[in-house]
GUNU-410704 format. One record per residue (C-alpha): y, z, x. Coordinates in steps of 0.05 Angstrom, whole numbers, padded with zeros to 5 digits, always signed. Layout:
N
YZX/...
***
This chain:
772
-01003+03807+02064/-00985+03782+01996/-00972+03714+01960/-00909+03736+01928/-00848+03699+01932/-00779+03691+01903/-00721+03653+01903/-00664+03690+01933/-00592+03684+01970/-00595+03679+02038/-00534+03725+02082/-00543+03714+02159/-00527+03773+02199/-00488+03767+02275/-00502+03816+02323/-00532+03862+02263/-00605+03874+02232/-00628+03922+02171/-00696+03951+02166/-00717+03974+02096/-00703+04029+02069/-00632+04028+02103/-00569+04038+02074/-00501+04009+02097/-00433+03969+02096/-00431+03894+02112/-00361+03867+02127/-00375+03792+02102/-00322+03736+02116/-00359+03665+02123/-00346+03627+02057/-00427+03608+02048/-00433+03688+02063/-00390+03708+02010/-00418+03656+01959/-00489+03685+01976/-00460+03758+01960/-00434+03743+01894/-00489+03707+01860/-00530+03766+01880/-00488+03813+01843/-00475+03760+01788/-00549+03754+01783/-00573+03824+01795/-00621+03795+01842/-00640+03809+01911/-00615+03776+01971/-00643+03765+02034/-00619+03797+02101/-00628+03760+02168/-00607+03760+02235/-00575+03695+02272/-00612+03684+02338/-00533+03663+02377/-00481+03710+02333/-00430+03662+02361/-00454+03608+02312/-00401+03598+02257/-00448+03559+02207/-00527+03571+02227/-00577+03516+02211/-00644+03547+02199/-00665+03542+02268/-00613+03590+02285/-00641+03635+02235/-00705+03690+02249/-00759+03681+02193/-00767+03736+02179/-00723+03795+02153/-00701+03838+02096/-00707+03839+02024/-00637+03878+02000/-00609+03903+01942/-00536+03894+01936/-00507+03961+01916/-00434+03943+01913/-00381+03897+01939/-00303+03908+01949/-00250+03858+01968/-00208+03872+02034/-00132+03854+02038/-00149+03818+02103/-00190+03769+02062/-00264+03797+02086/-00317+03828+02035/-00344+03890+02037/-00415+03905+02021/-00457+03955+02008/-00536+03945+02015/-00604+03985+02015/-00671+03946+02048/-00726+03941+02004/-00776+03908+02040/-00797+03854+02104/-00802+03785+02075/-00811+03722+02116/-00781+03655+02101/-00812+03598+02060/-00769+03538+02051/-00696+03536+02062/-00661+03510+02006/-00610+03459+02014/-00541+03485+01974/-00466+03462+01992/-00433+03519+01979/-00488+03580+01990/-00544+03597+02035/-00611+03603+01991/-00680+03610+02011/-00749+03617+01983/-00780+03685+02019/-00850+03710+02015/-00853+03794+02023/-00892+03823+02080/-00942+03875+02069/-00949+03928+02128/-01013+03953+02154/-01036+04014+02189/-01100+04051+02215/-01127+04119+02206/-01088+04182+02175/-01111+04216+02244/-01077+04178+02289/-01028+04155+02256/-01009+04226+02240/-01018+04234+02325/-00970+04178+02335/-00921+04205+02278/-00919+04281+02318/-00914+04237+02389/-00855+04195+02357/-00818+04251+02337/-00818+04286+02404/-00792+04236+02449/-00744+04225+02401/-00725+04289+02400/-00721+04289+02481/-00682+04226+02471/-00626+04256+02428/-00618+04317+02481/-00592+04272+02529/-00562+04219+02489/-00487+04226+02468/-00495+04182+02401/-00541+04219+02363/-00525+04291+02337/-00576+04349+02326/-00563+04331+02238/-00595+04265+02252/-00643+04282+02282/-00660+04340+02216/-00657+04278+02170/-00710+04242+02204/-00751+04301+02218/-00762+04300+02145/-00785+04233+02134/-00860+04230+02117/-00880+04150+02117/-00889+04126+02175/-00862+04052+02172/-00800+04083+02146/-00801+04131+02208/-00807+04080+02253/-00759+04039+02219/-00698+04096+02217/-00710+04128+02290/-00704+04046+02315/-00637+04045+02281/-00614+04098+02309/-00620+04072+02382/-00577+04026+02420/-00630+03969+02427/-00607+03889+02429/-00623+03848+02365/-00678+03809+02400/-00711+03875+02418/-00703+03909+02349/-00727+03836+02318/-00787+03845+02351/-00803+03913+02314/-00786+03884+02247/-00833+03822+02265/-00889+03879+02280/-00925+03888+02208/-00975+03944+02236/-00945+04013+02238/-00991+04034+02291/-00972+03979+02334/-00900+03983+02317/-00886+04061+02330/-00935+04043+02401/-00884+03996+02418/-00813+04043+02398/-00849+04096+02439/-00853+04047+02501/-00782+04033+02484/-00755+04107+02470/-00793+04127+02536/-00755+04070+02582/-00688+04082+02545/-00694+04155+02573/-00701+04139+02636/-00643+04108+02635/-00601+04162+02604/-00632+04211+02652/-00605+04165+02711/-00531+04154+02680/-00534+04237+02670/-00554+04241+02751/-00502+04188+02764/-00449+04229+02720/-00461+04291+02750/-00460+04263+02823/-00399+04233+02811/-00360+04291+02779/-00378+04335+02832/-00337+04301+02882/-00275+04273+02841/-00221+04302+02793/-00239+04292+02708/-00169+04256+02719/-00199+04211+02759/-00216+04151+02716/-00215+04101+02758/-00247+04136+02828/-00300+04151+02769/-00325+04087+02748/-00320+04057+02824/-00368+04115+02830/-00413+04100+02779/-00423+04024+02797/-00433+04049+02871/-00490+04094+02848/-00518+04041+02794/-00520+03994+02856/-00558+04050+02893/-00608+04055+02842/-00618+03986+02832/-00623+03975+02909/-00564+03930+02904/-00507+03923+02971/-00436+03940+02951/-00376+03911+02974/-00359+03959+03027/-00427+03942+03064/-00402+03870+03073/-00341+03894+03098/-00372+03936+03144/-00412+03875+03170/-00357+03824+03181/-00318+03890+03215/-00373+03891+03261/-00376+03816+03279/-00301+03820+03295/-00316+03873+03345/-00362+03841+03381/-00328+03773+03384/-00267+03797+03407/-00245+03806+03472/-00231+03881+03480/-00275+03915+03542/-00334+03954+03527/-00295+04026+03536/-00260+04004+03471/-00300+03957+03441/-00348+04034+03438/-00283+04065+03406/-00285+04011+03357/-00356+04022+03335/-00354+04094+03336/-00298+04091+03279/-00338+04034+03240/-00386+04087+03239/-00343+04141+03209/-00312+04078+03162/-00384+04076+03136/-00395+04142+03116/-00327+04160+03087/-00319+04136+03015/-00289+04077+03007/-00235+04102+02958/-00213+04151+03005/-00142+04147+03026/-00172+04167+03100/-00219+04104+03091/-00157+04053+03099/-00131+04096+03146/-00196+04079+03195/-00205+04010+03178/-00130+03997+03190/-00143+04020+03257/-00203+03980+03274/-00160+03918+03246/-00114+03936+03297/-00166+03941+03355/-00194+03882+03342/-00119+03841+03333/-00092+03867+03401/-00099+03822+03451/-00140+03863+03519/-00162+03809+03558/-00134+03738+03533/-00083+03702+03577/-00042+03644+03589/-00048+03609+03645/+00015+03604+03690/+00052+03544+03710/+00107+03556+03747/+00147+03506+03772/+00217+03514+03804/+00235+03441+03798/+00212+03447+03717/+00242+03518+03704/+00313+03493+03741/+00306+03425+03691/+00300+03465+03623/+00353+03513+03645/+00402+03466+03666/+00379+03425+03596/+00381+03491+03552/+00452+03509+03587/+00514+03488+03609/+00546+03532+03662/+00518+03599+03680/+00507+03583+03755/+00488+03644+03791/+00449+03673+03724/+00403+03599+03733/+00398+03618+03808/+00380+03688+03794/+00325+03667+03749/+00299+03627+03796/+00296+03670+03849/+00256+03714+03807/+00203+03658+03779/+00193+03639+03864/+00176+03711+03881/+00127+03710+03825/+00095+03640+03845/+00094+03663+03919/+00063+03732+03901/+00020+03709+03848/+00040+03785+03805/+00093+03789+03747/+00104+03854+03780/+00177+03870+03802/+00248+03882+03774/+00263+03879+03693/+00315+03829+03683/+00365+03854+03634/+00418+03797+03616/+00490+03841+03610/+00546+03804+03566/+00588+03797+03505/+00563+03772+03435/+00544+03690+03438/+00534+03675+03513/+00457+03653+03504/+00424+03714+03524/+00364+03710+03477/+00365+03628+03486/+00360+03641+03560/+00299+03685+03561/+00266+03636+03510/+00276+03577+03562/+00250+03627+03616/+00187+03627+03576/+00176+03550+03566/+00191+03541+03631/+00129+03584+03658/+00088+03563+03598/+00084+03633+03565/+00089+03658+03500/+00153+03688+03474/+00159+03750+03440/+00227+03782+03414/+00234+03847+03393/+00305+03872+03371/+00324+03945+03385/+00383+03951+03348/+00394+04014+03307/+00328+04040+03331/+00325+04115+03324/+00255+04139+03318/+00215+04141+03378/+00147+04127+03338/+00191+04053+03326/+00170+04047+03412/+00105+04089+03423/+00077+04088+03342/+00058+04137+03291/+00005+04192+03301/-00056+04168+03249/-00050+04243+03220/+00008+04208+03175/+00006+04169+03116/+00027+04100+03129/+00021+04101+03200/+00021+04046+03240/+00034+04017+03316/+00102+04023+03355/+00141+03949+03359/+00112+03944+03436/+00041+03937+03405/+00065+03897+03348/+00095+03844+03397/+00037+03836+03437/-00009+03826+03365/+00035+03771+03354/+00041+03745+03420/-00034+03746+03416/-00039+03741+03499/-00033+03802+03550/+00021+03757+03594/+00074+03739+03544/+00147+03735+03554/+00174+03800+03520/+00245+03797+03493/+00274+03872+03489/+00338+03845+03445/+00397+03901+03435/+00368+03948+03488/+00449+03983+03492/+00430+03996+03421/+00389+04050+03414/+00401+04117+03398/+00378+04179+03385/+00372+04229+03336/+00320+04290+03313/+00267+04239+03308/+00273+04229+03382/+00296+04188+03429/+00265+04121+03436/+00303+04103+03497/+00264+04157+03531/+00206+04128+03508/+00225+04054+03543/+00214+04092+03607/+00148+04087+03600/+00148+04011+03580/+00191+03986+03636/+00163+04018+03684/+00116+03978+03729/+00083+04034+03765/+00059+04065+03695/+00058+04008+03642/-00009+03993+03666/-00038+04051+03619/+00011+04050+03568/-00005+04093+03510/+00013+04083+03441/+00015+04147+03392/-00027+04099+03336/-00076+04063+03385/-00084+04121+03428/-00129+04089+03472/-00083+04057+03540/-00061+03986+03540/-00038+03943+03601/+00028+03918+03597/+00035+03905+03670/+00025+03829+03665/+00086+03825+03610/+00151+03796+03633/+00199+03840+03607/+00271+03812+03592/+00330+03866+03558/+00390+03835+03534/+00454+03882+03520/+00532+03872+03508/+00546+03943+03541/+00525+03977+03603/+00553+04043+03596/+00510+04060+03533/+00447+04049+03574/+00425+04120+03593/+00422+04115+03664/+00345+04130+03677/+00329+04067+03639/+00377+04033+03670/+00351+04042+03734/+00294+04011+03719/+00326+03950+03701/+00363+03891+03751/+00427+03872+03706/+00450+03801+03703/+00527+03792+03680/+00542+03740+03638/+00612+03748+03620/+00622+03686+03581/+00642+03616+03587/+00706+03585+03605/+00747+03535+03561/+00713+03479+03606/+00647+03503+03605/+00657+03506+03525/+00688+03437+03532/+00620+03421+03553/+00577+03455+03501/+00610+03427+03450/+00599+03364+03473/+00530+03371+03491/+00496+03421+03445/+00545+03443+03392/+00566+03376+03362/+00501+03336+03365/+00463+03395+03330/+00521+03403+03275/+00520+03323+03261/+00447+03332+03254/+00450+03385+03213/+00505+03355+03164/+00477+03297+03167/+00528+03250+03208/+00528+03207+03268/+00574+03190+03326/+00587+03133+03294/+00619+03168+03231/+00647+03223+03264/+00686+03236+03333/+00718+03278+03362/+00775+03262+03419/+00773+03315+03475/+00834+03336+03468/+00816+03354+03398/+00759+03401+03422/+00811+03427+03481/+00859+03448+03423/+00798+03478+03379/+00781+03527+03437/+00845+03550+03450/+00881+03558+03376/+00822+03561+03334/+00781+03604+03365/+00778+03668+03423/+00712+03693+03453/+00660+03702+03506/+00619+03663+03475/+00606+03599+03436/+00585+03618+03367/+00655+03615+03337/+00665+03551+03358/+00597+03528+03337/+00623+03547+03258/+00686+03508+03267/+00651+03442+03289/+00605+03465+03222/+00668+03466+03182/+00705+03406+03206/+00631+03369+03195/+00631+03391+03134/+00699+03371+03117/+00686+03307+03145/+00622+03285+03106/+00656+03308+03040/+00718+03258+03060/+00676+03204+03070/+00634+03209+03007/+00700+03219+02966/+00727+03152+02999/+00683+03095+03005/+00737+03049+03050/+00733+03100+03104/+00674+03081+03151/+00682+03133+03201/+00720+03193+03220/+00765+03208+03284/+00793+03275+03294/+00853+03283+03342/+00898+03343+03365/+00944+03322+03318/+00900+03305+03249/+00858+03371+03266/+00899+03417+03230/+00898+03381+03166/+00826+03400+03171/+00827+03475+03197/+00902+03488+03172/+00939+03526+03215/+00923+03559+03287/+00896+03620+03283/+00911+03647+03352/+00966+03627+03404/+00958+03635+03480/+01012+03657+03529/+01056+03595+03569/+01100+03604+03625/+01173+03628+03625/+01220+03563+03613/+01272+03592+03669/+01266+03649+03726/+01276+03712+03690/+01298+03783+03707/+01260+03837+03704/+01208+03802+03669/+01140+03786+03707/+01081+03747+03694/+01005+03788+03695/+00939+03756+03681/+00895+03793+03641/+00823+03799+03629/+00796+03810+03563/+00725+03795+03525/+00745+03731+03495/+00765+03712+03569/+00827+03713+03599/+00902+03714+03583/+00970+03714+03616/+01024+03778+03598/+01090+03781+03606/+01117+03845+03620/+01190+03872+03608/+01231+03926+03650/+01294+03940+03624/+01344+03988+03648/+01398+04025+03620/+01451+04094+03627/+01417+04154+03610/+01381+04211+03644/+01324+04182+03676/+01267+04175+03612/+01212+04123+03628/+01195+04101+03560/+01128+04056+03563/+01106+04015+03501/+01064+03959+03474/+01010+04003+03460/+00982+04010+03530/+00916+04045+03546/+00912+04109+03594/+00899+04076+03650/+00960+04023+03652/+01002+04081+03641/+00984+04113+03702/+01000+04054+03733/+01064+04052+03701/+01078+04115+03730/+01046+04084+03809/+01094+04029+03809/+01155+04075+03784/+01146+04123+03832/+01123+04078+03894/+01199+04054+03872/+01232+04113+03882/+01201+04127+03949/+01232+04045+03967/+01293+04053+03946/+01338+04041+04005/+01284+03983+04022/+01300+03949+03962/+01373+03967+03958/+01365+04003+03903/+01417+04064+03887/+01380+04125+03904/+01395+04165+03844/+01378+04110+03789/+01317+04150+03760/+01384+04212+03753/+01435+04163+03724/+01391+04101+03679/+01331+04099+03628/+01279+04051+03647/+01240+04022+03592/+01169+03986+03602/+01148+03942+03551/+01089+03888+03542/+01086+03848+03482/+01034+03839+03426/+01053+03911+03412/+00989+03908+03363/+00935+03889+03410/+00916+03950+03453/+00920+03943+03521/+00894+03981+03595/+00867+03971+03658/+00894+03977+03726/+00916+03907+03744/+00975+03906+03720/+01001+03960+03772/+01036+03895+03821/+01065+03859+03759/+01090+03930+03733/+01130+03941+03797/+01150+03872+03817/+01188+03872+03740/+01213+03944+03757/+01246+03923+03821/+01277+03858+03792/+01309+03896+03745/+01343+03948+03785/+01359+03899+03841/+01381+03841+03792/+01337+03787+03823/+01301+03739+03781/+01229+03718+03788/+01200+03663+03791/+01171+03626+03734/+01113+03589+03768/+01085+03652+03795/+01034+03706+03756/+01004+03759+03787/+00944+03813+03786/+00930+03869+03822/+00920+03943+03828/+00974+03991+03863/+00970+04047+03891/+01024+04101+03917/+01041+04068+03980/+01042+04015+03951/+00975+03973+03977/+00947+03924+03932/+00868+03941+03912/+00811+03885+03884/+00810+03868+03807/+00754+03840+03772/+00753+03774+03729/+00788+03731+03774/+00759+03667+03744/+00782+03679+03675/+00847+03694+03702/+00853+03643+03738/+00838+03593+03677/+00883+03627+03640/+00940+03617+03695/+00920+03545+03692/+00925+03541+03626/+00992+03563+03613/+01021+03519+03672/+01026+03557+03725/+01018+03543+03798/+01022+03602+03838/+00977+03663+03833/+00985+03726+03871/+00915+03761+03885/+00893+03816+03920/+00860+03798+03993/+00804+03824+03978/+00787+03789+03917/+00796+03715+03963/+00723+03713+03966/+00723+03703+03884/+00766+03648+03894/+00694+03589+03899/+00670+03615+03831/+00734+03583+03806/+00722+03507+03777/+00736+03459+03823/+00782+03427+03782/+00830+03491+03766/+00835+03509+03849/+00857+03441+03863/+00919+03455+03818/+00936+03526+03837/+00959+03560+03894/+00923+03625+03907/+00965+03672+03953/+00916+03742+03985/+00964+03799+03995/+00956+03865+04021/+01015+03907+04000/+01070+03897+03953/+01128+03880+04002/+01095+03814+03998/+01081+03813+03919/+01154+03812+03923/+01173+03776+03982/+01129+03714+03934/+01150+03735+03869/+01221+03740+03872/+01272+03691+03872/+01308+03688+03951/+01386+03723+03952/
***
């Protein structure tokens, strides 16, 4: 060591340190830094190169400074556009800081040079050779240094400078390659870069093995999949747990909490095991977990307890909904044989009616009632039989069928399961799901369902199973038979009357935020909504008209403060709604000829028809219009020719159908039309007109005819009958054997009509007709 020292410029180096004898570029941009750089050149005088401990320091006291560094030559400097300085500087020699000397607007230091020491030529020559080698092993498996490098240094014959160049050349941290600089004996120093060179191979051999390991079993596209790779096998090496064995732990803590038996809880353990060998970037790796996920969601032994309670059920019904009296008592019926056998086992109720008539509210109550869960799955549009029984796991994105995806939700093997839209389905190449219901509905097999995804057989013999559907006839029939229908078809205007007073207008003053006390709503009012403003089976119509004339209400009453509250009549409602939409049939003012009064039955309930037999010369042409269906033509063509065969009974010229045209017509000409119970109205309006008595305008009429002129059963009596009473009149002919129809009639509408059984037409017309 010597006792030299000098005054020189101070430049400290981030991230960065130069050993003599090196040559290189400095990009310098700190203002001190730049300062330092030119009095050096100014000067021709050496500056002095050391390393910051922190390189995120922007201005380094000298404690964030190492002693001891480089004595440089500064070669050349160039000015950047971007503001920075470019330098160019050679190492002379290790110097070690004196004093740091205070200066505003430069760094400047006093530094004492560093002699090096070193042993014997023999071994240091031994250490030289020993050096060189592992370097040379070092550059064969490092990607940084070339074969030329490796030439140059081969050539160097000092050994401090030796030592010196090779640790440049490797990718050591500054604290490490401080350390070397620090180290004034050669011997020691090259002892200590062959420790280093030695460990630093190691570690290139292991990121070679991980390399190669990896790129056998992946694409060179691959980036990604790669470097998963590589931290998976730097984890290995490092004895480190990866991600994926934490996942396979909490996997296997769900299994065993849940509640699955031991046939599948083995299942579900014998795939964690294949999870844990496949790799975890796999696509067949999601595929298997999925599926355990799915094991361990199902419900297999979990259960609410039932509480069934006729007395409770009958309440929440008759709460839930107005009307629907033998549907209640059917449901009841159903929930007693269930309490009394102590099994959910038995028919599958499938509610039957038009759009609106609380199918899907009704099995909800069913399941509050019996303290269940409630599940709904809707069928509609369902083609694919993998939608019922799942997808095979041989396809991507395969999952379970909507059966197994109601009970995860439902989360308990004894739910209430809501098949919504059964009448639905269809089927195409995919297959055909209804087929698949079979299965499902089924009590003697749903015990061991199996689903295409879960493979493994699931109970479904505790679920209640509840189909709703608005048509029968698209049911095939094998599924139907496995089914008990239920008809709902719909509510009358009373019934409504009461919905709307107890569900549909509370819930819409809620909702637009009125009271009774700001809105009402005379019954008469509601009376006239049913009937002009709306025609259905169902209630949901009506439900958006109270929603509009709510609406229409609150916006009057925030427009005018002096109105405190609202009353709507029959007469003010149509400056709210406008216009009726729809008009319903009344009776004839006077007795008419050859015109007759039918009741008809359609889907938004029933309606009265007049129909019109005129007759005129011609050649006998029965012309029929009024766009009737098929079927009321043929009847058309019963009552015409049970006629003909009666003609000297009715007094009737026996060659009319030779010498006049008869012409049939029923009004609405744009609404189709059919059915065969208009056959007795057909032929009482036939006979009027060719005998020239009138009929009576109190009476209407329904029936089906036959050839000889007997009267057969017709369906919807009730609907008819309401209609009848609606349009004021008091007298309705019925077939005989529809009289036992006549108690589902409201009380109210029998005690104001006259209901006259009848066998055979002789007395249709012996009632209908006016007397000679």
């Amino acid at each position: 060591m010597t006792t030299e020292i000098i005054q020189i410029p101070l430049l400290p180096l981030r991230g960065l340190l130069v050993f003599p004898s090196m040559v290189l570029h400095l990009d310098v941009g700190r203002d001190k830094s730049i300062a330092s750089i030119e009095r050096a050149m100014v000067e021709e005088e050496y500056i002095f190169l050391a390393a910051q401990k922190k390189g995120n320091i922007d201005d380094p006291q000298p404690e964030d400074i190492y002693t001891v560094g480089t004595v440089a030559k500064v070669k050349q400097m160039l000015k950047l556009p971007n503001g920075t300085n470019r330098v160019l500087v050679e190492g002379m020699y290790r110097g070690e800081i004196i004093r740091h000397i205070d200066i505003d607007d430069e760094y400047r230091v006093e530094v004492q040079k560093l002699d090096e020491t070193k042993s014997e030529k023999n071994e240091i020559e031994a250490l030289m050779r020993t050096l060189l080698d592992y370097f040379k092993q070092y550059v064969k498996v490092s990607r940084k240094i070339t074969e030329d490098t490796f030439d140059t240094v081969g050539d160097i014959e000092e050994p401090g400078r030796l030592a010196d160049i090779i640790t440049s050349h490797i990718s050591l941290k500054v604290q490490e390659k401080q350390k070397l600089l620090e180290t004034l004996s050669i011997n020691e120093r090259i002892k200590k870069l062959l420790k280093i060179i030695s460990n630093e191979k190691k570690v290139l051999d292991i990121e070679k093995k991980i390399g190669q390991r990896v790129k056998s079993s992946m694409e060179k596209t691959q980036k990604e999949y790669y470097l998963r790779e590589q931290l998976k096998a730097i984890q290995k090496e490092l004895g480190e747990r990866d991600g994926k064995a934490t996942d396979l732990d909490q996997l296997h803590s769900k299994i065993e909490k849940s509640d699955m038996p031991d046939h599948i809880r083995n299942v579900a353990l014998k795939e964690l095991g294949r999870y844990e060998k496949v790799p975890q970037s796999s696509a067949e790796s999601s595929v298997i977990r999925n599926y355990i996920e799915w094991l361990v969601a199902l419900p297999w032994q979990n259960r609410t307890k039932d509480t069934i309670n006729i007395n409770k059920a009958e309440k929440v019904l008759n709460t839930d909904h107005y009307g629907l009296d033998k549907v209640k008592e059917r449901i009841l019926e159903y929930l007693a044989v269930q309490k009394l056998t102590n099994s959910i086992k038995g028919p599958i109720l499938c509610l039957v009616g038009p759009p609106g008539v609380g199918k899907t509210s009704l099995a909800n109550s069913i399941s509050n009632s019996i303290n269940r869960k409630f599940v709904r799955v809707s069928l509609g549009g369902v083609r694919d039989e993998a939608e019922i029984r799942g997808h095979r796991r041989t396809y991507i994105g395969a999952m379970p069928g909507r059966i197994m995806q109601g009970m995860k939700k439902a989360e308990t093997i004894n739910p209430v399961f809501l098949l919504d839209e059964i009448d639905k389905m269809s089927n195409d190449f995919r297959g055909d799901p209804s087929s698949a219901m079979l299965e499902v509905l089924d009590p003697e097999q749903n015990n061991t369902f199996s689903d295409h995804f879960i493979e493994e057989t699931y109970d479904l013999s505790n679920v209640l199973f509840i189909a709703t559907a608005n048509n029968v006839s698209s049911i095939p029939e094998p599924l139907l038979d496995r089914m008990e229908l239920i008809s709902i078809a719909g509510y009358t205007e009373v019934e409504k009357l009461h919905i709307a007073k107890r569900h549909l207008i509370p819930k819409q003053l809620k909702e637009n935020g009125l009271t009774k006390s700001k809105l009402q709503m005379r019954e008469s009012a509601l009376m006239k909504l049913i009937r002009r403003y709306t025609r259905e089976a169902g209630v949901r119509g009506l439900e958006r008209q109270i929603a509009t004339l709510c609406r229409k209400a609150a916006k009057t009453l925030i427009s005018d403060t002096t109105k405190e509250r609202i009353i709507i009549t029959e007469h003010t409602i149509e400056d709210y709604l406008g216009k009726p939409y729809f008009r319903y049939g009344l009776m004839e003012q006077e007795d008419q000829i050859g015109a007759a009064t039918g009741l008809a039955y359609t889907s938004a309930g029933g309606d009265i028809l007049s129909i019109e037999v005129s007759h005129y010369p011609g050649k006998g042409k029965l012309t029929l219009t009024g766009q009737l269906g098929d079927v009321m033509q043929e009847s058309a063509q019963a009552a015409f020719s049970y006629v003909r065969s009666r003609t000297s009974h009715f007094h009737i010229e026996p060659d009319f159908y030779e010498k006049y045209d008869i012409h049939i017509h029923v009004p609405a000409g744009a609404t189709p039309k059919d059915g065969p119970s208009a056959g007795i109205t057909i032929a009482t309006a036939l006979v009027s007109s060719l005998t020239g008595r009138a009929i009576k305008k109190e009476v209407g009429m329904t029936g089906e005819i036959t050839l000889r002129g007997r009267v057969l059963p017709i369906g919807g009596l009730k609907e008819k009958a309401l209609s009848a009473h609606r349009a004021g009149l008091t007298t309705i002919i019925i077939p005989e054997e529809n009289e036992k129809d006549i108690e589902n009639i409201p009380e109210s509408v029998r005690n104001d009509l006259t209901f006259i059984p009848v066998k055979h037409l002789d007395e249709v017309l012996e009632q209908a007709l006016v007397e000679e």
